[in-house]
N, C-alpha and C positions, 0 to 999 in steps of 0.2 A: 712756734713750732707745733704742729701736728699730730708727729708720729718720732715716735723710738724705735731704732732698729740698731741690734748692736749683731755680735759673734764674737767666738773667742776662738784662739788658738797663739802659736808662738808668737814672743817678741817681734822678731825679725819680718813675720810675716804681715801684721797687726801694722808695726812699722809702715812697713812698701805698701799698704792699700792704703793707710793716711796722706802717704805722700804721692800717692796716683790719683788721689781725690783734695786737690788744695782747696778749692772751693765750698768744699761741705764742710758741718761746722762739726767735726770727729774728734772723740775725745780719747784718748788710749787708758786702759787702767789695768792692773794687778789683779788678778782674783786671788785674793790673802787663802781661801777657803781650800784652793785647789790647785795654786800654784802654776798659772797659767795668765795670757793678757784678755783683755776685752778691748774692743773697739765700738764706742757709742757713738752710732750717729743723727741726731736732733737735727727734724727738717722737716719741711711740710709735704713732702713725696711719698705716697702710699705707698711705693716700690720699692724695696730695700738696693742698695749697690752690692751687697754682702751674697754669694755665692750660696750660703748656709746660714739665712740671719733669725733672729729670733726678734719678731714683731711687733709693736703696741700702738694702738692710736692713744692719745693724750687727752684724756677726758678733762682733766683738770688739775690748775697745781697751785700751792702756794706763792703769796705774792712775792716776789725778786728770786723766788728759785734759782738756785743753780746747781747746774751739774759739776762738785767741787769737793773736796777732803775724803773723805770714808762715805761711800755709797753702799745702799745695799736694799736690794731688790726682792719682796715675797708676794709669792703668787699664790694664789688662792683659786681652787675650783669651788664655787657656787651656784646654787641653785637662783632661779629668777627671781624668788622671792626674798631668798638671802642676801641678792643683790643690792637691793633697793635700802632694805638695814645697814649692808656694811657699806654702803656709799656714804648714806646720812652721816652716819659714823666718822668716818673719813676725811669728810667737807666739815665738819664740825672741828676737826683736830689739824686739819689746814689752814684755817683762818685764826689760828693761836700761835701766840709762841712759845715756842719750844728751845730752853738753852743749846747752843750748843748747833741748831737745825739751819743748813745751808738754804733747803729746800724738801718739798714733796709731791709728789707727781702722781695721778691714779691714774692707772695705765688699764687700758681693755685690750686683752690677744687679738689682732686682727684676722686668728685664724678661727679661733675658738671662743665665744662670746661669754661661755660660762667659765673661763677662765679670768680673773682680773687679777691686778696688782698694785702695790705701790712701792716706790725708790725714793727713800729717804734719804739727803745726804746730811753730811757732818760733819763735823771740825775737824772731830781726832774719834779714837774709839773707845773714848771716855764718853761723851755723850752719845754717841751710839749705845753704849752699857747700858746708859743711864734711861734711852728711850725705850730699852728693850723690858726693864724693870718695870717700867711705869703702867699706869690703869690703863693707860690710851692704848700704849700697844697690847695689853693685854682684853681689851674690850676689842682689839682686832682679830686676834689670834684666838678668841673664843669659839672662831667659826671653825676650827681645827680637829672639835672635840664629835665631828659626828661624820660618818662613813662618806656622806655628800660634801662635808666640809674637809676638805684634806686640803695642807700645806703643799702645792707640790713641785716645787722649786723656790731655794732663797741663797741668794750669792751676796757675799760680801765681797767689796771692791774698793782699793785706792785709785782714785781718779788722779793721774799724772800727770796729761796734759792738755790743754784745751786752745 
């Protein structure tokens, strides 16, 4: 797979576009954060099917990833230079294991380049606690601390079906 392209809105609706689209491999989940569904859908089509989708090409992921347990997605606006640090970063903390870690994904906007992210998922939201604790993600979230480096979207999600 290529590209991530989800959205969110109700159950019901989230629902009927999973089941208008059997073919695609769409994954429904829970936003814990906001009380609302997401709909992921992992595919090699640079065009989303989603009406109002929110986009990523798939730079690179951990080995046997899956999109599975406790998901959760931060994005990061970066400078070109900052880039290239927190990728290192990143690939460095990809190719390890991590208790607990379904998968990780580094994700670039395909709208906005200086935008990137990554979707870590996880067992339960114990190990999620636990990664949020650690030096890894705190050597990520370092880029947070300056007017160019802002956090600016992060959603946690239960992933229900695949």
């Amino acid at each position: 797979m290529k590209y991530l392209h989800y959205t969110t809105g109700s159950e019901s609706i989230m629902k009927m576009v999973k089941a208008d689209n059997p073919k695609r491999n769409l994954r429904l989940a829970y936003e814990l954060d906001h009380n609302r569904y997401a709909l992921f859908d992992l595919t090699g089509h640079a065009e989303s099917i989603y009406t109002t989708p929110i986009s990523y090409q798939i730079w690179g992921q951990s080995q046997a990833a899956k999109l599975i347990g406790i998901s959760r997605i931060e994005v990061f606006k970066l400078g070109n230079d900052e880039q290239e640090i927190w990728q290192t970063k990143l690939q460095k903390f990809m190719t390890e294991d991590h208790e607990g870690c379904n998968g990780m994904y580094w994700l670039k906007d395909a709208r906005n380049t200086s935008n990137v992210a990554v979707l870590t998922c996880w067992k339960d939201s114990k190990a999620l606690q636990a990664w949020q604790q650690s030096n890894e993600h705190r050597e990520l979230t370092q880029f947070n601390h300056n007017y160019a480096k802002i956090l600016i979207n992060c959603i946690t999600m239960r992933i229900l079906s695949f």
